[in-house]
N, C-alpha and C positions, 0 to 999 in steps of 0.2 A: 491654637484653638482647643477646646476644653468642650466633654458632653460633662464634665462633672455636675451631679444632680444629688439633693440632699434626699437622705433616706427617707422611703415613702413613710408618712406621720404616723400611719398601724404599726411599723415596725421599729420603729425609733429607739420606744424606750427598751425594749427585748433585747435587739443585737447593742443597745450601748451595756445592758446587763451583763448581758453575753461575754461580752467585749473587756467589760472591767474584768470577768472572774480569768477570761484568758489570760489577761494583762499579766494577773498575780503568780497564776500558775506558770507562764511559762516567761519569766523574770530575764530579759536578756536576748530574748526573741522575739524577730517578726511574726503577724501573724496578721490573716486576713481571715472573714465569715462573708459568705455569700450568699443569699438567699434567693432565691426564682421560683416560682408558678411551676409543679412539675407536670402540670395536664398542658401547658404549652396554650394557655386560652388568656391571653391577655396577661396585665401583670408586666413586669421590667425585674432585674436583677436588683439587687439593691447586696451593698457592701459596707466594711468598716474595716479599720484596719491601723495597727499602732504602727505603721509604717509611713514614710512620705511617701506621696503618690510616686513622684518618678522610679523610687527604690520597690515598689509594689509594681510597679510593671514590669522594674527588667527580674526583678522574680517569678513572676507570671509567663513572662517570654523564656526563660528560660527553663520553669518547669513544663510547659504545651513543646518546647523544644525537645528536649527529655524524654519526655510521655509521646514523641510523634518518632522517635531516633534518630533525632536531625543535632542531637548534640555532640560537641567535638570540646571535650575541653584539653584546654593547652596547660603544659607543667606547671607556670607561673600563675595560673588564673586563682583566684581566691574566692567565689563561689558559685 
């Protein structure tokens, strides 16, 4: 099951702008932009990212893991 939802149409062409100049700069790496309503009044997140979605979530989990000190990493883990 999937809430995947295409970026809201005001903000499309910005974060694909966005998006492309990341792409350049940072040559070789993941990267996600996320944008939300910061008065909390309506509005939805909206996202982009030169990542597949599966490898954008277990980066996501694993940095909210990190950021909460629920991470444990093992010798062999590789990121």
């Amino acid at each position: 099951m999937s809430n995947h939802r295409e970026i809201e149409p005001q903000h499309r062409k910005s974060m694909n702008d966005v998006a492309a100049v990341m792409a350049n700069i940072f040559k070789g790496y993941g990267f996600a932009l996320f944008i939300f309503p910061l008065d909390g009044n309506g509005g939805r997140m909206n996202y982009i990212s030169n990542a597949e979605r599966a490898d954008m979530l277990v980066a996501l989990k694993e940095f909210i893991a990190n950021n909460e000190g629920r991470v444990h990493n093992a010798p062999e883990s590789k990121q």
